[in-house]
Every structure is written in C-alpha cells, then in structure tokens.
TIRO-670163 format. One line per 3 residues: number of its first residue (from 1); their letters; for each residue x, y, z of C-alpha. Coordinates in Angstrom, 2 decimals. Each point is the difference from the previous one (the first is absolute). Last residue first. Example, Ala and Ser with C-alpha at 12.3 -4.5 7.8 and 13.67 -1.06 7.14 Angstrom:
2
2	sa	13.67/-1.06/7.14  -1.37/-3.44/0.66
***
This chain:
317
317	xxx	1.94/-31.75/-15.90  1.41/2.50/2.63  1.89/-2.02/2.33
314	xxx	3.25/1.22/-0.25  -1.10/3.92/-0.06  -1.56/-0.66/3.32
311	xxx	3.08/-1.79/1.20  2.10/2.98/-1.14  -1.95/2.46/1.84
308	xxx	-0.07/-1.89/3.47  3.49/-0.83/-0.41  1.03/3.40/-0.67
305	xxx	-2.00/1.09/3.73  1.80/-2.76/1.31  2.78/1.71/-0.34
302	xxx	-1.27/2.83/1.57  -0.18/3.65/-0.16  -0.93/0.62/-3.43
299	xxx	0.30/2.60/-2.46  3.94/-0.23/-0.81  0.13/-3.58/0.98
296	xxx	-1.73/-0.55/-3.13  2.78/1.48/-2.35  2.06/-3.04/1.67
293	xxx	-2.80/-2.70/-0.39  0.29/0.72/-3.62  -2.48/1.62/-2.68
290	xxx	0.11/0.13/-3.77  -2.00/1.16/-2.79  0.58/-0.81/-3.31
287	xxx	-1.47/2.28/-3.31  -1.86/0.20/-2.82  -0.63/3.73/-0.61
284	xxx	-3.11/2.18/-0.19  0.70/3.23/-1.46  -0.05/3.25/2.42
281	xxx	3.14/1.55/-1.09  3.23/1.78/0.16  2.47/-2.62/1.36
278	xxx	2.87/1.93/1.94  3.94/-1.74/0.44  1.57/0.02/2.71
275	xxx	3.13/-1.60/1.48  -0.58/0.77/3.33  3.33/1.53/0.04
272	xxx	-1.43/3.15/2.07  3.53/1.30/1.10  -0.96/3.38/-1.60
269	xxx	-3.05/1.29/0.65  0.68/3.54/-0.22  -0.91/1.43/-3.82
266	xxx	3.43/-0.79/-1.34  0.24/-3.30/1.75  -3.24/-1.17/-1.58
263	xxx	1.71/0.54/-3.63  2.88/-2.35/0.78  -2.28/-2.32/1.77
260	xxx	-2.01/-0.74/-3.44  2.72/-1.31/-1.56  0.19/-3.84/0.77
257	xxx	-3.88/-0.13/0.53  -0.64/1.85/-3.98  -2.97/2.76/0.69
254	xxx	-3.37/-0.47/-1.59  -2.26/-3.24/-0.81  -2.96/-0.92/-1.80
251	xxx	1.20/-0.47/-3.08  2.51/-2.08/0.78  -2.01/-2.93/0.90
248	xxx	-0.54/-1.05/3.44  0.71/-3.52/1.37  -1.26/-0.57/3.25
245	xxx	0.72/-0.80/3.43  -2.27/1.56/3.25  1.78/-0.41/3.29
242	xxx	-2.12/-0.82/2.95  -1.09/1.91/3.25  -3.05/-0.49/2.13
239	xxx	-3.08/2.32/0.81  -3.16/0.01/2.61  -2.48/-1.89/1.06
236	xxx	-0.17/-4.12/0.47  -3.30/-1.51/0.97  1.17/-3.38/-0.30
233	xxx	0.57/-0.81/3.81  3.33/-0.74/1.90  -0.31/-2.51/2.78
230	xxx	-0.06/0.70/3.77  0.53/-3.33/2.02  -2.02/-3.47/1.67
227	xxx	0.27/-0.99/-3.89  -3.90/-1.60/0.48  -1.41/3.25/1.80
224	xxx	1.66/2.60/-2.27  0.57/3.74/1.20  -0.10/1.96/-2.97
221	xxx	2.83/1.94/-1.50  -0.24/2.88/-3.02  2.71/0.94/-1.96
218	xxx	0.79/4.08/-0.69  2.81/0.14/-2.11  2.11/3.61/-0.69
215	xxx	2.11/-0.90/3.06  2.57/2.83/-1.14  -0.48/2.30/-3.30
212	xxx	-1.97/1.09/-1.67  -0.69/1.19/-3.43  2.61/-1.93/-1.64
209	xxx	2.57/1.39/-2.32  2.95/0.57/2.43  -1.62/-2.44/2.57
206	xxx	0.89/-4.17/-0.33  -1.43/-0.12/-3.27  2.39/3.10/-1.33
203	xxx	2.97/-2.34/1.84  -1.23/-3.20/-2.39  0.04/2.27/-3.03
200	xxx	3.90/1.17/0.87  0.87/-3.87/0.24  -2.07/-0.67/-3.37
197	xxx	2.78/2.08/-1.50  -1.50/1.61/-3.88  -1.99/2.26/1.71
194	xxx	-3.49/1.17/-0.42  -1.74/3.06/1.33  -3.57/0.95/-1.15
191	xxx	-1.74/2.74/-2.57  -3.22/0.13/-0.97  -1.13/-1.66/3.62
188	xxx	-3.14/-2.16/0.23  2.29/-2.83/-0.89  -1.26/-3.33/-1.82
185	xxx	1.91/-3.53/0.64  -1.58/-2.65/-1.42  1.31/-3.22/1.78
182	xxx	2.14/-2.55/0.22  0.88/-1.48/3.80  2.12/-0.49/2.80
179	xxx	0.45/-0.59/4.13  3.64/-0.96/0.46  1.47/-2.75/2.37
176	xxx	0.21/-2.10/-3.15  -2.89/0.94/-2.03  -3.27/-0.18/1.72
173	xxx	-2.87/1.25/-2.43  -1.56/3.27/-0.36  -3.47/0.40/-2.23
170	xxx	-0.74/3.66/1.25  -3.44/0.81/2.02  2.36/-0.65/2.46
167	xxx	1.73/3.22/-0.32  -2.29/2.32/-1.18  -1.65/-0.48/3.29
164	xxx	2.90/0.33/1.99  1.59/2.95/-1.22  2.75/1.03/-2.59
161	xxx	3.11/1.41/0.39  2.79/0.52/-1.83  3.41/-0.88/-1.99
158	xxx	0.05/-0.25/-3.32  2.54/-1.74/-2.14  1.08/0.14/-3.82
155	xxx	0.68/-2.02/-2.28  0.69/1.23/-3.97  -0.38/3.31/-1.70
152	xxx	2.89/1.80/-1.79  -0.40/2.70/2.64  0.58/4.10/-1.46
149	xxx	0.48/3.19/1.71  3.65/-0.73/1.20  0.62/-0.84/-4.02
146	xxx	-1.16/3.30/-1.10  -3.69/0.79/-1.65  0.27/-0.19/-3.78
143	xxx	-3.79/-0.75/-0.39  -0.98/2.13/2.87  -3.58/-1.30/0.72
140	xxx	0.85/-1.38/3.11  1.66/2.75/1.55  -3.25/2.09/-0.39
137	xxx	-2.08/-3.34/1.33  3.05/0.86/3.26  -0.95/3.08/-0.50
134	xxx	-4.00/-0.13/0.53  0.79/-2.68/2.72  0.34/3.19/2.56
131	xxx	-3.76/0.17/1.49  -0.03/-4.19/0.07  3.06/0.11/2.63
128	xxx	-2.57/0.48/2.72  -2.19/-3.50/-0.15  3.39/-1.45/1.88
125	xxx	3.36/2.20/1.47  -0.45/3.43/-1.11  2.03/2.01/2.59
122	xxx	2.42/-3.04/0.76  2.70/1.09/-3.26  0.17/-2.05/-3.03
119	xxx	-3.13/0.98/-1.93  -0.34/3.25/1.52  3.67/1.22/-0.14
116	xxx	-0.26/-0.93/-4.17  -2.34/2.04/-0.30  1.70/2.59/1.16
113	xxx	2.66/-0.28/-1.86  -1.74/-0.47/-3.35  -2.49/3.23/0.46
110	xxx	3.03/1.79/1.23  2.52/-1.40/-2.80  -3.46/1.12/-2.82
107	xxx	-0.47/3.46/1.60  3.82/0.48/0.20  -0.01/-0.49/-3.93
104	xxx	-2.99/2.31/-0.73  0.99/2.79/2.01  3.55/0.11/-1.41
101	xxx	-1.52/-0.28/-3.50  2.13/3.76/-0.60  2.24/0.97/2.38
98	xxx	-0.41/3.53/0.83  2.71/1.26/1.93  -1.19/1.75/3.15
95	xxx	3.27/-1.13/1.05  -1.31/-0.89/3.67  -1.74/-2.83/-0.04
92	xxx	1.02/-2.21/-2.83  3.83/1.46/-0.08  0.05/-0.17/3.69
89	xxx	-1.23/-4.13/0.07  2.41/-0.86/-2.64  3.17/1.46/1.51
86	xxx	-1.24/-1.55/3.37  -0.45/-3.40/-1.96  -3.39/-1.70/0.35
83	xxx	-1.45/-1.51/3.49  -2.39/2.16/1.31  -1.11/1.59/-3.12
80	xxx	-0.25/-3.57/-1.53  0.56/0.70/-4.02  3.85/-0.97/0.20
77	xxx	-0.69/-2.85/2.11  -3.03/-1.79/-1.72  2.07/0.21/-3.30
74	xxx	2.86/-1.63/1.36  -1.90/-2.80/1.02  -1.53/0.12/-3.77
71	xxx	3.79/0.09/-1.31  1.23/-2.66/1.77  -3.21/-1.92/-0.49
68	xxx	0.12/0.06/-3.79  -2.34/2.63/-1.56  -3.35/-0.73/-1.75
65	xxx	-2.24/0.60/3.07  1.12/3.95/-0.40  -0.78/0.49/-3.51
62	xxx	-3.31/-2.40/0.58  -0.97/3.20/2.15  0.31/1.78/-3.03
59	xxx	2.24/2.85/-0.58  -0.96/2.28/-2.51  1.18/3.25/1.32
56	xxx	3.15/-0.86/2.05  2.76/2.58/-0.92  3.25/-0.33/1.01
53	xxx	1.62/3.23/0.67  2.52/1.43/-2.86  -1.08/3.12/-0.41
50	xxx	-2.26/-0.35/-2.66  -1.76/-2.61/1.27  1.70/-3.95/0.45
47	xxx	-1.48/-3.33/-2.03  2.31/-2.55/1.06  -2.45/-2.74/0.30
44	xxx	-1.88/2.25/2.86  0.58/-2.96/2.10  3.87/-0.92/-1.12
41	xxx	0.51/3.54/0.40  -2.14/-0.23/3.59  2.53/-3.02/1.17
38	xxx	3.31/2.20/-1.33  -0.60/3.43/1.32  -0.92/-1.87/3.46
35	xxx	3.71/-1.01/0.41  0.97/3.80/-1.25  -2.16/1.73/2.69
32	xxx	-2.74/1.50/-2.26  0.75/4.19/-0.49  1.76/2.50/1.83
29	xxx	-1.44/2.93/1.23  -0.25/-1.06/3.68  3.06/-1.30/0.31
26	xxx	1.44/-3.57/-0.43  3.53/0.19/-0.42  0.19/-0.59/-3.24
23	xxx	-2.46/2.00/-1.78  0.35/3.06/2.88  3.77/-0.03/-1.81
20	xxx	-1.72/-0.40/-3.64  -2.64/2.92/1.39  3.23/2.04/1.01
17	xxx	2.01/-0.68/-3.12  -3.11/0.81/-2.15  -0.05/3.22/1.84
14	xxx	3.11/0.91/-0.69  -0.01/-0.69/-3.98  -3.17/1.93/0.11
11	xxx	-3.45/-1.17/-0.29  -2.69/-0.19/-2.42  1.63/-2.39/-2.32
8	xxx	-1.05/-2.94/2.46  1.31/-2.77/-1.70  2.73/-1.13/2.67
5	xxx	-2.26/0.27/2.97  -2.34/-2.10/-1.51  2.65/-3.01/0.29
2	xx	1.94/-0.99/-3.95  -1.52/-2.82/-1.81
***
C-alpha cells in the first residue's frame, strides 16, 4: 500500500514532493514515523482511510493484548507522547490531520500503561493495587491474549508478612532449621505478586512487600526468680516474614515471568527481574508456609530472641 502522501489527488506534483520530503524527514505534515507505520498497520489489521492513514475504528482492547511482545512494547512507545517518534509525535499534534480511532487506541495504551505503573511501581504497594485489577480481569478475559500475558500455571512463591497472632494460631512444625506448615492461604487483595524464584519471595518478606520494616517484633521479658535472669514471655506483638508456596492454576494468572521484564522496561522499571507473575483472585488455596531463623533475624534483635520463638513452636502439643 502506497503512504497517504502518495494518494492524495488533491495536490500537485510539487507539493506531493514536499509532503513525501516532510514524510521522510519527519516534519510536521508528514504522517506516522515509518517504524510506527508498521506496529499500528498490524493494529488497525491493515485497514488505512482514504488517504492512506491507518485507521483504528474497531479496535478492541483484546486487539492490543493479542500482539506478541515486540510488537505490544512497540506499541506502548509509538502511542507514549513522551516517548514516541518525533516524526510521529508532530504528525499527531500538529498536522491537524484527522486520524480516525486515534482517540480510542491511545485511550486503551494509556489506560494499559498506566496501569501497569501502579501495579509494579511503589505508589500502590498493598490494599492499593485493588482500584487498577479491572484490566488485569480485562487481560484475563482475552481469549487470544499474547504469550507475555499468559502463565501456564504451576508453583509459585509469595513473599510477605503476617503477624503474630495469625501466626501461631497456625499448625507449624520444626523442619530442619526451618519453621513450616500447610495451610489455607486466602488473600484480602484481588490482585497479589507471585514469582516463580523463591529467592526474590524471600527478599519481598524481608521489606519490598512487607509493611514494615526493621525490628517489627515486640517480645516481652520478665524478671524470673528461679532462672536468677530475664526470660522472654508469650505475649508476642507484632509481624514476621515467611514465604507463601502454592500451586496456582492458569486461570488465575497474567503476565509470563520470563517476558514480563521486557514490557516493564518500556514503562520505567526496567532491571526489575523479579520474575513476576500476578494471580487475580481471592480463592482459597492450599498452600506451604515457611519460616527460617535467617528471615527471623530480620525482626528480631537477638538470637536468643529466635530461640525463644522456635522453642515455643517446639513444644506446642
């Protein structure tokens, strides 16, 4: 298909040298910049207007989730005002050319872009990321959604934390030098963080995910008369770390782990490689729960202090 510029039978074999020389080197009357041409054809499935421009009426946002990552990365470039083509940007803004679905399309890569900065970025860390899980049940839905939008299922790894009283109210047992257990595991969230590297879970349970961070425990001593020495008491407050392992179906998850950083680097959080992948729901899950005397020493100030909570834990009937 020949450029716009080409087709325009309204203007004179001059003028359409001028607006194929403005065409190429990116003035203000020219049209897409020729690498962003070739994502929004493959959006607009070819279809142009009479002039040759593609035309996006009737692009879904299922359109746009379809794509391959190269061309959904390029996608969020060429429609990002601050970070499209110059050629592109003038022809958008100052052409006056009316493009037609253009509205539409950059409504959908802002709505997707910045929800995407919420999930990943620190603004909407916890109980904040439920106002953008709308898209990510959007993505969901998209039956031919891309292979970066899509988990086969399988383990994943949680890292958190959760406090004291929900802690021992849990049936842990000594394994090794580890603390464990199985149990339901039931987030308030809609949408949480998983990863596929229980390494990167451990380091959310030590403060990237958790809600504090520091000396988080708060245990008790009491001066005792037959031990001649403070001991540690029961009445434990606060919160400690563990890493949450389950296996979660398919259906419940968005974003591939292996591709996933690809796309963050295109919205500015590139060097993440946590390996994520986002579950999208509140179903109860079976799941194992670990803690080690190192994650302890995170939100405790003694050895001891780990002794103290593993010996309770150890002689629990």
């Amino acid at each position: 298909m020949k450029n716009y510029w080409q087709l325009r039978e309204d203007l004179t074999a001059a003028q359409k040298i001028n607006l194929k020389r403005d065409y190429d080197f990116g003035g203000y009357g020219a049209g897409f910049h020729p690498d962003d041409e070739k994502i929004f054809l493959k959006v607009s499935k070819g279809k142009r207007d009479a002039n040759g421009i593609p035309d996006f009426t009737g692009v879904t946002f299922c359109d746009l989730i379809s794509l391959n990552l190269q061309d959904f990365c390029q996608l969020l470039k060429a429609t990002d005002a601050e970070g499209s083509k110059r050629q592109t940007d003038h022809f958008v803004n100052y052409s006056d050319y009316k493009i037609r679905g253009w509205y539409a399309l950059t409504g959908m890569t802002d709505r997707i872009r910045q929800a995407f900065e919420d999930a990943f970025g620190d603004s909407l860390m916890g109980g904040g990321k439920s106002s953008v899980v709308q898209l990510f049940r959007d993505i969901q839905s998209c039956s031919n959604r891309g292979d970066w939008a899509r988990f086969a299922g399988g383990t994943l790894y949680r890292g958190k934390r959760i406090s004291w009283d929900k802690f021992k109210s849990m049936p842990w047992r000594l394994v090794g030098k580890n603390l464990e257990c199985t149990a339901i595991y039931q987030s308030k969230l809609a949408m949480q963080s998983w990863t596929t590297d229980p390494k990167v879970a451990k380091s959310f349970a030590a403060g990237a995910e958790g809600a504090m961070n520091g000396m988080d425990l708060e245990i008790p001593t009491t001066w005792s008369d037959t031990k001649d020495e403070e001991v540690y008491g029961r009445n434990i407050t606060g919160f400690l770390p563990v890493i949450i392992q389950a296996t979660v179906p398919a259906k419940e998850c968005v974003f591939n782990p292996h591709m996933l950083s690809q796309v963050q680097r295109v919205i500015g959080y590139g060097g993440l490689n946590e390996k994520e992948v986002l579950r999208v729901s509140t179903e109860p899950i079976r799941a194992k729960f670990t803690v080690t005397r190192e994650m302890l020493k995170l939100v405790t100030e003694y050895d001891e202090q780990i002794d103290h909570i593993f010996n309770m834990i150890g002689k629990r009937k």
